[in-house]
NUSEDO-534753 format. One line per 3 residues: their letters; for each residue x, y, z of N, C-alpha, C. Coordinates in pm, 1 decimal. Example, Ala and Ser with C-alpha at 12.3 -4.5 7.8 and 13.67 -1.06 7.14 Angstrom:
AS) 1319.0,-569.0,780.0,1230.0,-450.0,780.0,1320.0,-330.0,780.0 | 1285.0,-225.0,708.0,1367.0,-106.0,714.0,1290.0,3.0,787.0
***
This chain:
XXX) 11971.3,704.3,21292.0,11961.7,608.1,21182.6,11829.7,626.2,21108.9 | 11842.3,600.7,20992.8,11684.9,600.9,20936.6,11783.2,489.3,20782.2 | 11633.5,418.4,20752.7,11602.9,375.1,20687.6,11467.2,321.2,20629.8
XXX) 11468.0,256.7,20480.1,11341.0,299.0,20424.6,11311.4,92.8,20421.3 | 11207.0,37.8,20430.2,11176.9,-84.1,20442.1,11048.7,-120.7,20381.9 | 11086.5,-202.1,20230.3,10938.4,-202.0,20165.2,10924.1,-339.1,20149.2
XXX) 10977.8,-428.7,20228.1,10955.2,-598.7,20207.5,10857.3,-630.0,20301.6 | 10773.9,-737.0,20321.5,10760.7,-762.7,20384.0,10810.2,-828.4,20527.9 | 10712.3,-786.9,20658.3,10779.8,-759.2,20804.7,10827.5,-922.1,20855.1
XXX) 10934.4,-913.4,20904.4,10946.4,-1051.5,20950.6,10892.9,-1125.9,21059.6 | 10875.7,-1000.9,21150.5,10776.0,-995.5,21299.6,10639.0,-919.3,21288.2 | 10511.8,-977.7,21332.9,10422.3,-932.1,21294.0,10352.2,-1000.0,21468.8
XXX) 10287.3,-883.4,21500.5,10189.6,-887.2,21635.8,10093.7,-860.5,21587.3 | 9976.7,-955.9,21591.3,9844.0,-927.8,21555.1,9750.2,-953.1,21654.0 | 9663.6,-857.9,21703.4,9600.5,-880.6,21826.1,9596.3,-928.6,21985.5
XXX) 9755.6,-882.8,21995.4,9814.9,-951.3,22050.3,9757.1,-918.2,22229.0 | 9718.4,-1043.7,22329.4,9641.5,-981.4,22464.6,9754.9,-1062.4,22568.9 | 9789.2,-981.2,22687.6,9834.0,-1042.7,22752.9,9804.2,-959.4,22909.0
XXX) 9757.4,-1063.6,22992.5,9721.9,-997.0,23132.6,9802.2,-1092.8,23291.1 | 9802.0,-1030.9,23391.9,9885.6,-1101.8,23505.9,9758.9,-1066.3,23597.5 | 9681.3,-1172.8,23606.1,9568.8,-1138.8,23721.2,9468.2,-1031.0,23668.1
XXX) 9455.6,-982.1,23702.9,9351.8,-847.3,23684.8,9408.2,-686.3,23603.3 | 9577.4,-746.8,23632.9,9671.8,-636.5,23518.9,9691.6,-702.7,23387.3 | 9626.4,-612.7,23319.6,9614.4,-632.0,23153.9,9752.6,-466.3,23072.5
XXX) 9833.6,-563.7,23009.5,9916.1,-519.4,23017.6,10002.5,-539.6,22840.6 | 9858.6,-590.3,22754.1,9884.7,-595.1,22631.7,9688.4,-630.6,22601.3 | 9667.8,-509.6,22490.2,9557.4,-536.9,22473.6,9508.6,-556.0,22350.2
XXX) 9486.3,-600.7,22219.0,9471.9,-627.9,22055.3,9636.9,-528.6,22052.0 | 9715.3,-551.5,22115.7,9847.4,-514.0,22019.9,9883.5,-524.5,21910.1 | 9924.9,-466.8,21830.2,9932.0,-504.1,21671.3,10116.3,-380.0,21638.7
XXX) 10156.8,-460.0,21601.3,10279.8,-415.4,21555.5,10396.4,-483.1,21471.0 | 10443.4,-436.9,21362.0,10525.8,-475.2,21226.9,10674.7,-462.7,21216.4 | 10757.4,-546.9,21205.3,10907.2,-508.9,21222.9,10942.0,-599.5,21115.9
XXX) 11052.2,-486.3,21056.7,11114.3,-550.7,20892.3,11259.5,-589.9,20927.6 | 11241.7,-672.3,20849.6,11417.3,-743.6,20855.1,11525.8,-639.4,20819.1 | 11635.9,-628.7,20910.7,11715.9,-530.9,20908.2,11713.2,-410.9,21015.3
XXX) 11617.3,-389.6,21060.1,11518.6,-276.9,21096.0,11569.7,-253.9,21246.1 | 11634.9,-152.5,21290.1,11641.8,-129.7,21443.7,11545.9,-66.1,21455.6 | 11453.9,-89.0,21572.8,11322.6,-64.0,21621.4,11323.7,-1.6,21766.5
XXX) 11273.0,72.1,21826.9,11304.4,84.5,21982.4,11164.9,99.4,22015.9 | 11117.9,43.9,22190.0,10996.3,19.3,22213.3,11003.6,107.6,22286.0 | 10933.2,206.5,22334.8,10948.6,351.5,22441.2,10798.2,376.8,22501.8
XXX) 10820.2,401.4,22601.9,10692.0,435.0,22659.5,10741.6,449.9,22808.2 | 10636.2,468.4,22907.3,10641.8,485.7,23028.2,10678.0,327.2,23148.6 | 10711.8,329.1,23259.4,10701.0,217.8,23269.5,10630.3,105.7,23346.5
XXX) 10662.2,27.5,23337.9,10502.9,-102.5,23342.6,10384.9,-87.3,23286.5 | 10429.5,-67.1,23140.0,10300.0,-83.7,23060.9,10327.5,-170.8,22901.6 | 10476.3,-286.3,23029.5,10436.9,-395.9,22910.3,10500.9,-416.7,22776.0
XXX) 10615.9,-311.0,22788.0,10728.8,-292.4,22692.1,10851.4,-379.4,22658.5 | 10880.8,-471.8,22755.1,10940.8,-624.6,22783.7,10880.1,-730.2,22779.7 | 10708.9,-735.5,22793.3,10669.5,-860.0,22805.7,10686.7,-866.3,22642.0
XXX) 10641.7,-759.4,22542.8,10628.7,-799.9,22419.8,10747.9,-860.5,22350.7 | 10850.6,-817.3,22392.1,10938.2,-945.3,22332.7,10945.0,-1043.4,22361.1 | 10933.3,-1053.1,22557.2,10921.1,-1182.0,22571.7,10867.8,-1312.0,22534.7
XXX) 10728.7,-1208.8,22471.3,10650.5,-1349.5,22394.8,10681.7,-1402.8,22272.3 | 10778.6,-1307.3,22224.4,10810.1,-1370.6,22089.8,10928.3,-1459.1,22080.6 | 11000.8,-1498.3,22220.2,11114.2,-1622.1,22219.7,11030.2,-1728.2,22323.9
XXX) 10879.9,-1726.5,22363.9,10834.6,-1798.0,22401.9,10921.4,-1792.0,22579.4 | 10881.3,-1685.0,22654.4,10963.1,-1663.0,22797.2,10803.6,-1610.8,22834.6 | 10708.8,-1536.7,22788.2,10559.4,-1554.5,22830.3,10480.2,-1594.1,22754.2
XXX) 10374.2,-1651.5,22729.7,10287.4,-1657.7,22691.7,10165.2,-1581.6,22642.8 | 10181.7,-1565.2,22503.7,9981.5,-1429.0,22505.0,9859.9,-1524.7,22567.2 | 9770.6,-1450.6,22609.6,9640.9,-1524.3,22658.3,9573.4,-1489.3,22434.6
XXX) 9629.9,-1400.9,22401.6,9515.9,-1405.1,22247.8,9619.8,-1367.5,22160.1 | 9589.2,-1407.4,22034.0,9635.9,-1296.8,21897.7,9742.7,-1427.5,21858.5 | 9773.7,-1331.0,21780.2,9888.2,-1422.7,21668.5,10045.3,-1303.9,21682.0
XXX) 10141.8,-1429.8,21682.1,10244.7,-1399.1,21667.5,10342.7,-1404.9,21579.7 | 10354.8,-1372.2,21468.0,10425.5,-1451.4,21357.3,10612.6,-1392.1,21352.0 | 10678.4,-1479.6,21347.5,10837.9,-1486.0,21305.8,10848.7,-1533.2,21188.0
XXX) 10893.4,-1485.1,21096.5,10915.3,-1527.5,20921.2,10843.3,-1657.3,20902.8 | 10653.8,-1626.3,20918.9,10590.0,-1721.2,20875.2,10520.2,-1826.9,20943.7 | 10584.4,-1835.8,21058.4,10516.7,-1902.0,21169.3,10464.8,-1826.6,21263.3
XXX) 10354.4,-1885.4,21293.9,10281.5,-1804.0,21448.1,10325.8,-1881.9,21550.7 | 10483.1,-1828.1,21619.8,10464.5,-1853.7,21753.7,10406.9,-1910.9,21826.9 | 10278.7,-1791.5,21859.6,10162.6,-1786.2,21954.4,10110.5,-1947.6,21981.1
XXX) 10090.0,-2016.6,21854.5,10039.5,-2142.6,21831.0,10134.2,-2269.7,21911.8 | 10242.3,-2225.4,21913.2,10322.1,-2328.7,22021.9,10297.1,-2354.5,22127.3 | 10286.6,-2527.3,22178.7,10254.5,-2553.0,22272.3,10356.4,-2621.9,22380.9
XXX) 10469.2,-2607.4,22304.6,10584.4,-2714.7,22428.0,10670.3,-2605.3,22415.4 | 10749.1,-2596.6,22512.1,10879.3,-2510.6,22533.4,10985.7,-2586.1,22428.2 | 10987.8,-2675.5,22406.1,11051.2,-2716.5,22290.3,11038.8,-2672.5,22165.0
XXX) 10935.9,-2648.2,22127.7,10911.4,-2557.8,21992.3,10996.5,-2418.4,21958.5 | 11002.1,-2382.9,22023.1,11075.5,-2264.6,22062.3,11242.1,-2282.4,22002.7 | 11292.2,-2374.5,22036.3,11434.5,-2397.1,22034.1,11473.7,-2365.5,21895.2
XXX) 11419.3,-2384.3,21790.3,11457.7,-2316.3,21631.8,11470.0,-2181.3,21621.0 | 11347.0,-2107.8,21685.1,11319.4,-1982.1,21703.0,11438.0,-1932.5,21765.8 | 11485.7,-1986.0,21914.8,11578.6,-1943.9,21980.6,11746.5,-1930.4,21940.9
XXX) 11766.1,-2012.3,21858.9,11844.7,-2020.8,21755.0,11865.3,-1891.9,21690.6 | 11787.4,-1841.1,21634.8,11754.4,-1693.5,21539.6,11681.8,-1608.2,21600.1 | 11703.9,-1601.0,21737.8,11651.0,-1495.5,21821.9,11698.8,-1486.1,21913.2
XXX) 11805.5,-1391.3,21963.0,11913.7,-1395.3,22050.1,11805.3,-1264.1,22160.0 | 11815.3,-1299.1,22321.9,11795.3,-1190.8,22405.6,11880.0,-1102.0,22460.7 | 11915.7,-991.7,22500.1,12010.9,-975.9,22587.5,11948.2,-862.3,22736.5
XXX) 11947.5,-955.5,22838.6,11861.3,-928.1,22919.8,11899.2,-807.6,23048.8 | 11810.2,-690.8,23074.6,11841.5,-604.0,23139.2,11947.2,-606.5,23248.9 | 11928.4,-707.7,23309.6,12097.7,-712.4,23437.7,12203.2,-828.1,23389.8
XXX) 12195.4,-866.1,23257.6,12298.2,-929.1,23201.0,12274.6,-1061.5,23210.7 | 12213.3,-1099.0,23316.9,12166.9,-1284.5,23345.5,12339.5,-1364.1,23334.0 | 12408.8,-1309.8,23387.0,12542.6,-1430.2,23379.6,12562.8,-1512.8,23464.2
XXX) 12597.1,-1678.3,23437.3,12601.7,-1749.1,23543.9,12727.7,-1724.2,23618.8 | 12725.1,-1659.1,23755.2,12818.7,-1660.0,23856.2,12897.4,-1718.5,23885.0 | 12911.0,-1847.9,23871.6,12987.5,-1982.9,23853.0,13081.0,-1975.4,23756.5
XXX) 13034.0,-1957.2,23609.2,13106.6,-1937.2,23510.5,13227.3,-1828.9,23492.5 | 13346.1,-1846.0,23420.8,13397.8,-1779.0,23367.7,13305.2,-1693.9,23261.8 | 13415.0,-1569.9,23209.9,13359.6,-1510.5,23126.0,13304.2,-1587.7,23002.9
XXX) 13407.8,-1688.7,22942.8,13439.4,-1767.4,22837.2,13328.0,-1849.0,22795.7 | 13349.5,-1950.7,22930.6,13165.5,-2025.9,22980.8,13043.2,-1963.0,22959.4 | 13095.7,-1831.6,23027.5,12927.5,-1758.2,22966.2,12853.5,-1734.6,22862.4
XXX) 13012.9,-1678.5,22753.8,12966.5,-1680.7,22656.8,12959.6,-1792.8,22505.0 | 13029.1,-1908.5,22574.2,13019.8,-2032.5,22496.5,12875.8,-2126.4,22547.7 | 12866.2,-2082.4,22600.2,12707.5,-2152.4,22677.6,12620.0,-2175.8,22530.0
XXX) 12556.8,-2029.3,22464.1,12477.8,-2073.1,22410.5,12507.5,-2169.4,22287.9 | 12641.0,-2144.1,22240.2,12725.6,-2214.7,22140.2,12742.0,-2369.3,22176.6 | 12747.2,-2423.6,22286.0,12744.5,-2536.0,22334.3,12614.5,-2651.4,22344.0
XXX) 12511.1,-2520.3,22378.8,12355.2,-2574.7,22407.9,12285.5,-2606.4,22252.9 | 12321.5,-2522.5,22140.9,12239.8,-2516.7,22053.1,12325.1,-2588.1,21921.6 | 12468.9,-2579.3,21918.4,12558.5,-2592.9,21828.7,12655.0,-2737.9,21856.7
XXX) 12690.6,-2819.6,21737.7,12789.7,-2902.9,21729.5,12939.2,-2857.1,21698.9 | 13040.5,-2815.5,21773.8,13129.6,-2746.5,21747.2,13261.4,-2820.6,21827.4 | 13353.7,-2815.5,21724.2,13488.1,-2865.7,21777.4,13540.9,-2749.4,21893.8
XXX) 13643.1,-2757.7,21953.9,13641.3,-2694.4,22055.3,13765.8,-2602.3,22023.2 | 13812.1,-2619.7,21923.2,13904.1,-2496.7,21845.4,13805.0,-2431.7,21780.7 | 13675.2,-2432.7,21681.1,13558.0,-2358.1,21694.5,13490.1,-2295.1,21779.1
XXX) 13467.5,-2381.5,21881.9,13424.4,-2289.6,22012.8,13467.7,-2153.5,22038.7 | 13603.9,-2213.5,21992.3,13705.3,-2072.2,22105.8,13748.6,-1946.5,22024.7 | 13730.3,-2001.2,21928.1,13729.5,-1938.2,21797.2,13602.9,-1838.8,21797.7
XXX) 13495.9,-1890.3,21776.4,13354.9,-1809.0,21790.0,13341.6,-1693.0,21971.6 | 13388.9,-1784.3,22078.1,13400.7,-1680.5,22169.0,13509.2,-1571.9,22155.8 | 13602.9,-1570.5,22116.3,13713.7,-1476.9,22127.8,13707.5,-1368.5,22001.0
XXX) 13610.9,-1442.5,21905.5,13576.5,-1294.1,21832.7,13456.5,-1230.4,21820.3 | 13359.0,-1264.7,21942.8,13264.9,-1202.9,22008.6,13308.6,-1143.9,22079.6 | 13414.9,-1167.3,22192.0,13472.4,-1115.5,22274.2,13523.5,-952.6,22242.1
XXX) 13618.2,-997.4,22139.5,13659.1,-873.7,22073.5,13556.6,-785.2,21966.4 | 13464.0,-828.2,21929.5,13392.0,-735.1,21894.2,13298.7,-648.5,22021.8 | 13309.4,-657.0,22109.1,13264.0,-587.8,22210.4,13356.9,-498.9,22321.8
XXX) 13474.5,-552.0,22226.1,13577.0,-466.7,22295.1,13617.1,-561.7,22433.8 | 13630.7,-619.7,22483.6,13689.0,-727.9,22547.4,13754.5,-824.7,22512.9 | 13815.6,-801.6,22405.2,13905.8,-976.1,22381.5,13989.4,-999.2,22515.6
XXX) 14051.7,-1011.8,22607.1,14117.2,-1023.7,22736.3,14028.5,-1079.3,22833.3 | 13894.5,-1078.2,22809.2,13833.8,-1107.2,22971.8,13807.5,-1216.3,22979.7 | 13823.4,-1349.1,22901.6,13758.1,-1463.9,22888.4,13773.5,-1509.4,23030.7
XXX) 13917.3,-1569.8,23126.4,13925.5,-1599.1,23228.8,13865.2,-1520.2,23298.4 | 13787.7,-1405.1,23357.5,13753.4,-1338.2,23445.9,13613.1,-1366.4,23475.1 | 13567.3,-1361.7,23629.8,13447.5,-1450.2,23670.0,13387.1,-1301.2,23653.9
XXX) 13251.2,-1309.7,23626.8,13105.0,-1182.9,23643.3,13154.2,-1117.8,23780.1 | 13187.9,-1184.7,23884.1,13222.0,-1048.3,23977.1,13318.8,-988.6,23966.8 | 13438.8,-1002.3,23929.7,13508.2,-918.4,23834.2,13528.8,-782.4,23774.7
XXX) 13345.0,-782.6,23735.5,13320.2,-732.7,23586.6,13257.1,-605.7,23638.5 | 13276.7,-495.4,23597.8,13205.1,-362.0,23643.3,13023.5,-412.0,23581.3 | 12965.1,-292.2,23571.8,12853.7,-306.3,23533.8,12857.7,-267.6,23365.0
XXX) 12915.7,-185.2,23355.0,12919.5,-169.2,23173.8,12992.0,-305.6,23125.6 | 13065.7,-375.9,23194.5,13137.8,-449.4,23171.4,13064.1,-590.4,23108.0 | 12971.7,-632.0,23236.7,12842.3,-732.0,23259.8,12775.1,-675.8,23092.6
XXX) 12705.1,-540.0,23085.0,12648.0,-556.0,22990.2,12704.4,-600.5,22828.6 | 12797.4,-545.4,22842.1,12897.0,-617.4,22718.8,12917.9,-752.3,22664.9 | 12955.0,-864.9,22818.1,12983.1,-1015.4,22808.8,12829.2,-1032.2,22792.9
XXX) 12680.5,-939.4,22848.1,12577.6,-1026.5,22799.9,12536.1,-1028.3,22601.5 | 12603.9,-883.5,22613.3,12595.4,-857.2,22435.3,12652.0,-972.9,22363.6 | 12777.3,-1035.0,22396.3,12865.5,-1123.8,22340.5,12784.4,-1219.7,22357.5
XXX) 12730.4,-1303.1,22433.4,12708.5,-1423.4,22429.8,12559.1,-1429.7,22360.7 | 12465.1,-1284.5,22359.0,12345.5,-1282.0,22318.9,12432.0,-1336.7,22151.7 | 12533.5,-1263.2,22111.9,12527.6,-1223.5,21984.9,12614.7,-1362.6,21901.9
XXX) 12665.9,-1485.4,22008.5,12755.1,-1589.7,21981.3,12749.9,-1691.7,21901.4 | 12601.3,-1634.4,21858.1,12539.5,-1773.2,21790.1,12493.5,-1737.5,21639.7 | 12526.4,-1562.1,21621.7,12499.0,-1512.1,21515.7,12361.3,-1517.9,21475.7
XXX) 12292.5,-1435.7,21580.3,12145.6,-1439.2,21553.9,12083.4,-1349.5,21450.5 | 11980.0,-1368.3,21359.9,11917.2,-1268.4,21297.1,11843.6,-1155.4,21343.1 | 11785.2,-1162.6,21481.9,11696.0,-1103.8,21537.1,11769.1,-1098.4,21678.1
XXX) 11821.3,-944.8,21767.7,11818.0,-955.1,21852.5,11731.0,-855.5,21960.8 | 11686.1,-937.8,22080.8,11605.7,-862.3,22150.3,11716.3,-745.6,22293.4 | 11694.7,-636.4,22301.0,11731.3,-536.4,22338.6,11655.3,-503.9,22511.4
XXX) 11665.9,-555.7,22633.0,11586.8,-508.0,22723.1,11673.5,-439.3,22815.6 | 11656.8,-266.4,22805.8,11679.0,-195.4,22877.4,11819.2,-203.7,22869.6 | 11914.2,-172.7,22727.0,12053.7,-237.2,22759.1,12137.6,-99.6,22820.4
XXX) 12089.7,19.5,22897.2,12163.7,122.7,22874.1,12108.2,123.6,23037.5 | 12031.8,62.4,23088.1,11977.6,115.0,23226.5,12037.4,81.6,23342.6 | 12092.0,166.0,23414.4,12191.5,179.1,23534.4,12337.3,213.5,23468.3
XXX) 12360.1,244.4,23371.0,12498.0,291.6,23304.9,12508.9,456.5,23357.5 | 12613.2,497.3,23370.3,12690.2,641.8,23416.0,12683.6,675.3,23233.2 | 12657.1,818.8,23213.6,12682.8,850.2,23058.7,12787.3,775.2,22949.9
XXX) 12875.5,766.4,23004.4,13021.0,689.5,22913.4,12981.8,590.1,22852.7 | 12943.2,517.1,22965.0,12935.7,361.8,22954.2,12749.3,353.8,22841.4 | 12688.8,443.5,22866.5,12557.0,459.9,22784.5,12594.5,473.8,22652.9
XXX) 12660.1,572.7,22611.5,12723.7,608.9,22512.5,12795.3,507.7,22439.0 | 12882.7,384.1,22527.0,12954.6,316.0,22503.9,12842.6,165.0,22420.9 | 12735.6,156.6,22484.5,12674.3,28.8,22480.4,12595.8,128.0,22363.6
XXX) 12568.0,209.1,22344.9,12474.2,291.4,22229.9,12568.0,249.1,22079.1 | 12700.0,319.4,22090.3,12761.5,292.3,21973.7,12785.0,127.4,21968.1 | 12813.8,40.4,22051.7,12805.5,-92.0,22000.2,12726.2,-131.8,21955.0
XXX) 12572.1,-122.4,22006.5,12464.3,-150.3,21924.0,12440.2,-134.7,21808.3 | 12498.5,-1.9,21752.8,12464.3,64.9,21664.7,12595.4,-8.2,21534.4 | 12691.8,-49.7,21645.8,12806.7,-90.9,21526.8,12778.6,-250.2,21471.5
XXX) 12687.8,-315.1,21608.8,12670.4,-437.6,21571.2,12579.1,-515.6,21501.4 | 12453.2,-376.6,21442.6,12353.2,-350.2,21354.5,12416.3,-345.8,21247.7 | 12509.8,-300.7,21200.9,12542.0,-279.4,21103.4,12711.5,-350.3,21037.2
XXX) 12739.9,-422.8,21136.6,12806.5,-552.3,21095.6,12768.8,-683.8,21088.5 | 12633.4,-709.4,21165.0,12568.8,-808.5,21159.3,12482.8,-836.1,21072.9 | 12389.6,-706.6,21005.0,12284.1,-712.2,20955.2,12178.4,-745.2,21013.3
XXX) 12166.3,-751.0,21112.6,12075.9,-821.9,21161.0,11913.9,-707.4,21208.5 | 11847.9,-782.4,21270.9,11742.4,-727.8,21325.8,11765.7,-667.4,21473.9 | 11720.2,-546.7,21505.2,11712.8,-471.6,21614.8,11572.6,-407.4,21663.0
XXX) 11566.0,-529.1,21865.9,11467.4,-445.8,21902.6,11512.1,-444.0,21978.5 | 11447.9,-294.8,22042.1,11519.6,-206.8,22182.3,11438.1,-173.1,22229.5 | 11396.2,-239.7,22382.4,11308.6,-158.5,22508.7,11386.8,-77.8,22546.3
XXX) 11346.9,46.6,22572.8,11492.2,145.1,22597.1,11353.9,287.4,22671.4 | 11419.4,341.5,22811.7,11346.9,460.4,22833.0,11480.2,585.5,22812.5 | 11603.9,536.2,22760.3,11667.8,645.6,22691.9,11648.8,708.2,22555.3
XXX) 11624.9,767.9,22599.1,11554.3,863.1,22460.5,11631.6,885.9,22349.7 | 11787.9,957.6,22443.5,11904.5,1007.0,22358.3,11923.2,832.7,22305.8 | 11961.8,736.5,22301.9,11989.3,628.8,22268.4,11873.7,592.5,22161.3
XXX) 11746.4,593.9,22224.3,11652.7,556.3,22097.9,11720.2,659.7,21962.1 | 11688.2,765.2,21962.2,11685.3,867.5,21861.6,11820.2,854.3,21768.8 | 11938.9,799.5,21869.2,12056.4,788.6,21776.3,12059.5,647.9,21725.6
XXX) 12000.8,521.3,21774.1,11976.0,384.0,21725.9,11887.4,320.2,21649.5 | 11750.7,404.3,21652.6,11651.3,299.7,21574.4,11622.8,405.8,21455.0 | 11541.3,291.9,21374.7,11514.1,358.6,21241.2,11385.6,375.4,21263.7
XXX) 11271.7,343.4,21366.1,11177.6,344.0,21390.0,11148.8,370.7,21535.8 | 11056.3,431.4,21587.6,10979.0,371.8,21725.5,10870.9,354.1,21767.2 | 10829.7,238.0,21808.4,10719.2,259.8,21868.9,10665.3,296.9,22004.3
XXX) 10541.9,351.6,22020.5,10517.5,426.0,22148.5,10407.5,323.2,22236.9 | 10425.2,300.9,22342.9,10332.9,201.1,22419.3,10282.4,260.6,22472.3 | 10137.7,272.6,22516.1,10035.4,315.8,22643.6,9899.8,202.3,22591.9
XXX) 9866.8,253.4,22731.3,9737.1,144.9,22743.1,9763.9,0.3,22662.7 | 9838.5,-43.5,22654.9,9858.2,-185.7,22636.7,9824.3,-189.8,22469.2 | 9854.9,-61.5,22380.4,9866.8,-114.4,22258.7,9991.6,46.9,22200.2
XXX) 10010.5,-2.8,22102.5,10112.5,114.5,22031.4,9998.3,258.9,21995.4 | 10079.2,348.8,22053.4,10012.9,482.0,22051.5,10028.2,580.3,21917.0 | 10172.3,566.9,21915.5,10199.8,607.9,21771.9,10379.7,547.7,21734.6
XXX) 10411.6,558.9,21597.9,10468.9,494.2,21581.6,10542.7,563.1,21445.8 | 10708.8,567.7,21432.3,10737.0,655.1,21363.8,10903.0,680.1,21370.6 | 10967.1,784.0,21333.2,11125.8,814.4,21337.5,11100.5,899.0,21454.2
XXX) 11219.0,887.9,21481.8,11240.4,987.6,21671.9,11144.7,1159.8,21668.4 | 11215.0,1185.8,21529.0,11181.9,1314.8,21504.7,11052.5,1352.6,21480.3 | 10950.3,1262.3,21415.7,10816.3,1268.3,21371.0,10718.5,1244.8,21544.1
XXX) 10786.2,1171.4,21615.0,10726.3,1151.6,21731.3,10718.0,1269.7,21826.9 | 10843.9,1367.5,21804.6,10824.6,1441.2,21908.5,10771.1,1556.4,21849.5 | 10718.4,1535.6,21706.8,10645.4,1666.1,21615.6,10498.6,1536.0,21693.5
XXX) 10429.6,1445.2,21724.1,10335.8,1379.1,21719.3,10204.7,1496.8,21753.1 | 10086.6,1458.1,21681.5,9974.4,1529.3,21730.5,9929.9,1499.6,21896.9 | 9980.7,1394.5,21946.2,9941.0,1341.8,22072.4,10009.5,1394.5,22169.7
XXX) 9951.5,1505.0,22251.7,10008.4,1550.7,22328.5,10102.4,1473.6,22451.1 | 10044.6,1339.2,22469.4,10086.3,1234.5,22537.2,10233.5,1223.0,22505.8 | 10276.7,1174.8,22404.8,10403.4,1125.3,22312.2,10465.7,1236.2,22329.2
XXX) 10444.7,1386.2,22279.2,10519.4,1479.8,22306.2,10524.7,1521.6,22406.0 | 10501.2,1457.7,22527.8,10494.3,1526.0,22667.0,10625.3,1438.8,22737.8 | 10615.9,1332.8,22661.9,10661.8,1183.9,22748.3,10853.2,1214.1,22679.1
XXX) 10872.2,1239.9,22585.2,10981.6,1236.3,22455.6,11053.1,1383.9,22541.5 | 10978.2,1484.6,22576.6,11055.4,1594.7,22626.9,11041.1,1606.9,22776.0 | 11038.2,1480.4,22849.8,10998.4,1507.5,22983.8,10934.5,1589.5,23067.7
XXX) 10789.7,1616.4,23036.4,10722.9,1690.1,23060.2,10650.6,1636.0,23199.3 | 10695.8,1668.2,23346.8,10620.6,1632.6,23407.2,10480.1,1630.1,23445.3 | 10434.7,1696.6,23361.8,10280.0,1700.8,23369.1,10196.0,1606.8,23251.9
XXX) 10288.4,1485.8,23176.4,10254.7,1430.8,23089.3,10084.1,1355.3,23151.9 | 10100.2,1330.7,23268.3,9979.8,1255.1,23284.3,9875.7,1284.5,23258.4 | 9878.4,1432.1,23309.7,9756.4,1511.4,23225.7,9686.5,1486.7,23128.1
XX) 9783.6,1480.7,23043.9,9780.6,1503.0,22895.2,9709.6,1322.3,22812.4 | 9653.5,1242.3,22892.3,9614.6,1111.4,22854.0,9491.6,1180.1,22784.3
***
């Protein structure tokens, strides 16, 4: 994918610090994402490539910096309640799917439609069953999460991330533990649901082949700020031997810091 983006960014990280004890694991971060924009976050791992979204639906906290979502700084919120507008227009969909076990498929994915939305219940079912089917599951509503293979799980979490018709969705690790098919499979949905939704796309992703065919951008994480930042192709031309070590699996990338 590529595309060209000259508006101003709707997500903006400015100085952004975040540490767990004595692990500092975001340091003056600074990074720009435009409306529309599939983005993928890539780097090595535990260096902090998940917390940064996390802070922007308010799931961690920065210790510094500013966070801005179309105009507001985040960062500045002080109740978990504040959040709930944001959350509204910022859908997650989280690396092992997060489905409640209890629930039907249906439940799972009417949850957020229930929590955030006033909806008759021929609406409800209405809004789940053509989430459902845009993920290629219209049939599974009755079926409980154990049920569900693992490509399967990631799908019902896509649906219910996506149930509420968010502008912005967050991407963590949606391809990790998939067999090729099923990678391939969650790659082209992403890619189809970018571009039926309109919406915003960010992707923590250490698949490479997936970044390169999904985002219009990427950024590169080390040392707790963006290293370089760019289209798939410009990254693995990068002057930083680091980036081009890391992009072609170079086991001797460490070296190369």
């Amino acid at each position: 994918m590529a595309a060209e983006f000259n508006q101003a960014p709707i997500i903006r990280y400015i100085n952004v610090s975040k540490a767990f004890g004595a692990l500092s694991v975001c340091s003056d971060f600074n990074l720009e994402i435009y409306r529309g924009e599939s983005l993928c976050i890539i780097g090595p791992s535990g260096i902090g490539k998940t917390v940064t979204i996390k802070m922007l639906i308010g799931l961690l906290d920065p210790d510094q910096g500013e966070i801005w979502f179309d105009g507001t700084n985040v960062a500045a919120f002080v109740h978990d309640e504040d959040f709930l507008t944001i959350r509204k227009r910022v859908a997650m969909v989280f690396q092992g799917s997060a489905l409640f076990d209890s629930m039907t498929v249906f439940e799972n994915v009417a949850y957020p439609l229930r929590e955030q939305f006033q909806l008759s219940e021929e609406e409800l079912t209405d809004k789940v069953q053509e989430k459902l089917a845009w993920v290629g599951l219209p049939n599974a509503g009755e079926k409980m999460p154990s049920e569900l293979s693992g490509g399967m799980k990631k799908r019902i979490g896509l649906a219910r991330a996506i149930a509420t018709d968010p502008e912005v969705i967050l991407y963590d690790e949606p391809t990790a533990g998939l067999d090729p098919i099923n990678t391939v499979r969650i790659t082209d949905l992403i890619i189809a649901l970018q571009e039926r939704m309109h919406c915003t796309s960010i992707v923590v992703t250490h698949d490479i082949p997936s970044a390169t065919r999904l985002s219009d951008r990427a950024a590169f994480l080390y040392g707790g700020k963006v290293m370089a930042i760019g289209q798939m192709d410009e990254l693995a031309q990068s002057d930083n031997r680091f980036v081009r070590g890391f992009l072609a699996g170079d086991p001797n990338l460490a070296d190369e810091v």
